[in-house]
PANUVEX-918435 format. One record per residue (C-alpha): residue in one letter; x, y, z. Coordinates in steps of 0.25 Angstrom, whole numbers. Example, Ala and Ser with C-alpha at 12.3 -4.5 7.8 and 13.67 -1.06 7.14 Angstrom:
REM residues 2
a,49,-18,31
s,55,-4,29
//
This chain:
REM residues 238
x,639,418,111
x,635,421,96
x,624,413,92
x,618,415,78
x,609,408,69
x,616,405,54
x,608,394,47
x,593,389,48
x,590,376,44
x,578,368,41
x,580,359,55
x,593,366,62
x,597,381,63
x,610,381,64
x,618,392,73
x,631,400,75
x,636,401,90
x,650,406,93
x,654,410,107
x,668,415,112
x,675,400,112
x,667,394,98
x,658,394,89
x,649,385,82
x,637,380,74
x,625,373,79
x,613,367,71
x,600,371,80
x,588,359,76
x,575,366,73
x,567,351,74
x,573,343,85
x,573,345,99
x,586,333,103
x,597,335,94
x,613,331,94
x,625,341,94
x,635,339,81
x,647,343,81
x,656,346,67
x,670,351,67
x,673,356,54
x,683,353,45
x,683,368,39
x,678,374,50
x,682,390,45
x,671,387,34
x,661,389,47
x,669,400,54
x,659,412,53
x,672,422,59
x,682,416,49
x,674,416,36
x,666,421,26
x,650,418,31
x,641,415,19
x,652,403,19
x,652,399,31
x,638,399,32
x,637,390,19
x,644,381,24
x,636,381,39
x,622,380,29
x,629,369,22
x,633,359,34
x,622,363,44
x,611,360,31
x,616,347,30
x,613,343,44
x,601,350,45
x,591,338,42
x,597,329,54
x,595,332,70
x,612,335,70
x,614,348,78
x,627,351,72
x,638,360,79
x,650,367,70
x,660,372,79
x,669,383,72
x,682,381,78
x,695,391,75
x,707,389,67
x,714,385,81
x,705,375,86
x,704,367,72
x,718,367,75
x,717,360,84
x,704,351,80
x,715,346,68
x,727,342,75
x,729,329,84
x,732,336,96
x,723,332,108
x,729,341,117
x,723,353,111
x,708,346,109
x,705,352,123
x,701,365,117
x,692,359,105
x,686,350,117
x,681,362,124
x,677,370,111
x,669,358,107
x,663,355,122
x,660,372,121
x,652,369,109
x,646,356,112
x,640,363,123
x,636,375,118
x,629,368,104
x,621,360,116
x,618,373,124
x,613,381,110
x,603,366,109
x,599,367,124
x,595,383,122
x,585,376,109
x,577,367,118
x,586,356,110
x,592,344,117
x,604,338,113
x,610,323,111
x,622,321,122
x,629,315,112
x,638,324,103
x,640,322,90
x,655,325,82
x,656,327,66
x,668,317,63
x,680,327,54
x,693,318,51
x,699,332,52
x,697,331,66
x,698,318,69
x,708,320,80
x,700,328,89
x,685,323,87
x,692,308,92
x,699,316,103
x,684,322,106
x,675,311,105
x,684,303,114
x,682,312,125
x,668,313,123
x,665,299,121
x,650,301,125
x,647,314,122
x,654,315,107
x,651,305,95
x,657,308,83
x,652,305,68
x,653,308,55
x,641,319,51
x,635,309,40
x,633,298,51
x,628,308,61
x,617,312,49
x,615,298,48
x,611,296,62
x,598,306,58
x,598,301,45
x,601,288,39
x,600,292,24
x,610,305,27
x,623,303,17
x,635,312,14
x,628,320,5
x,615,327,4
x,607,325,-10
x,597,331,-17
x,587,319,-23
x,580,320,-37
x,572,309,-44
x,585,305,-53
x,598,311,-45
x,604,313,-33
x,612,327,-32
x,625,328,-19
x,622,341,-13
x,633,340,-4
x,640,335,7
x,638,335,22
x,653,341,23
x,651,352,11
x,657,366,16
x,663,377,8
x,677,385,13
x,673,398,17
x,681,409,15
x,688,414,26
x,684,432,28
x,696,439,26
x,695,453,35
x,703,461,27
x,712,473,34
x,707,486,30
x,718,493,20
x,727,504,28
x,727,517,20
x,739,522,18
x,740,536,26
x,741,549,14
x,754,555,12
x,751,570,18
x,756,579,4
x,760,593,8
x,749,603,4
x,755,616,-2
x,749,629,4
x,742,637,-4
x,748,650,4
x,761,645,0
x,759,645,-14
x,754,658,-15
x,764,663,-9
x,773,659,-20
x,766,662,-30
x,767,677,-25
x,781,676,-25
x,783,673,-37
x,771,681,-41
x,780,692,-35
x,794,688,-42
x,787,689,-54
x,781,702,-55
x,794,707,-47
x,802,702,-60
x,792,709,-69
x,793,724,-63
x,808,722,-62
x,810,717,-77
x,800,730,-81
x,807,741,-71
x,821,736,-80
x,814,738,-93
x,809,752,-88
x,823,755,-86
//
């Protein structure tokens, strides 16, 4: 299992874990010691794909969401599924939910594992991000789980820690309020492209000309020519 660091925060560190089946990112509180496992799926889940995409992005866009929780006692887990699964994730077909079941149960339990290893104890009670775009699925889910998974939207499950919390954070001045953004704020990042390496194409070999040859040549006609001379000098003596 790879687990590395990737973010420090004021209240949560926040950390990478992948392992051979998923990966994932899980905010570590700094200030409480009972906290509640979070669950987002994504809607653009390849803007967090550290193996499919360019990292200063991904990262931004990690600092973004993770910065926005940071003041609340949400430990918030990101599970970075594949093109295949979300697949699945966006169709209505239950049959095929199995595999995201035990993905998600794979995660839940190891977010509660990395908690437990921190001395942190943790809420029984899972919390799910609601995503229309996965409607479907997290209806399926919660059903199942009926006491163990809740689901809400992530503004009310700030407002559970925060009554004042809105949909946007703001920077206060004596005259003006100024939007700094919202909770769902993300930028596309670009995918990295391994380029092939160019094939070379192979040198035509060009026939090298002996210099032993030449020479040879050269004293033939050498010889022709003084051969001419002494002929043409012997007939004029005659």
């Amino acid at each position: 299992m790879e687990k590395r660091q990737v973010l420090d925060l004021q209240n949560h560190v926040v950390f990478y874990v992948k392992t051979e089946d998923l990966s994932y990112y899980i905010t570590m509180p700094k200030n409480y010691e009972t906290t509640s496992i979070c669950i987002e799926l994504k809607s653009k889940m390849d803007n967090y794909n550290l193996d499919m995409n360019d990292e200063i992005w991904v990262m931004e866009n990690v600092k973004n969401t993770f910065s926005y929780i940071d003041n609340y006692n949400i430990t918030l887990v990101l599970p970075i599924l594949d093109e295949e699964k979300i697949s699945i994730l966006e169709k209505m077909d239950t049959t095929k939910y199995e595999v995201i079941d035990r993905l998600m149960a794979e995660t839940i339990n190891s977010a509660y594992l990395n908690l437990k290893e921190a001395n942190i104890n943790i809420e029984s009670q899972v919390m799910l991000v609601n995503n229309e775009r996965y409607k479907a699925f997290i209806n399926w889910f919660t059903s199942r789980y009926k006491e163990r998974i809740a689901c809400k939207n992530l503004l009310e499950i700030i407002q559970m820690y925060n009554v004042h919390a809105t949909a946007y954070k703001k920077i206060d001045t004596p005259a003006i309020s100024f939007v700094v953004g919202s909770y769902s704020n993300e930028v596309d990042a670009p995918k990295v492209i391994h380029e092939p390496e160019p094939e070379i194409a192979p040198r035509k070999l060009q026939p090298q000309v002996s210099s032993g040859f030449t020479s040879y040549w050269l004293l033939v006609a050498i010889t022709i020519i003084v051969a001419g001379i002494v002929a043409i000098m012997a007939f004029t003596i005659k």
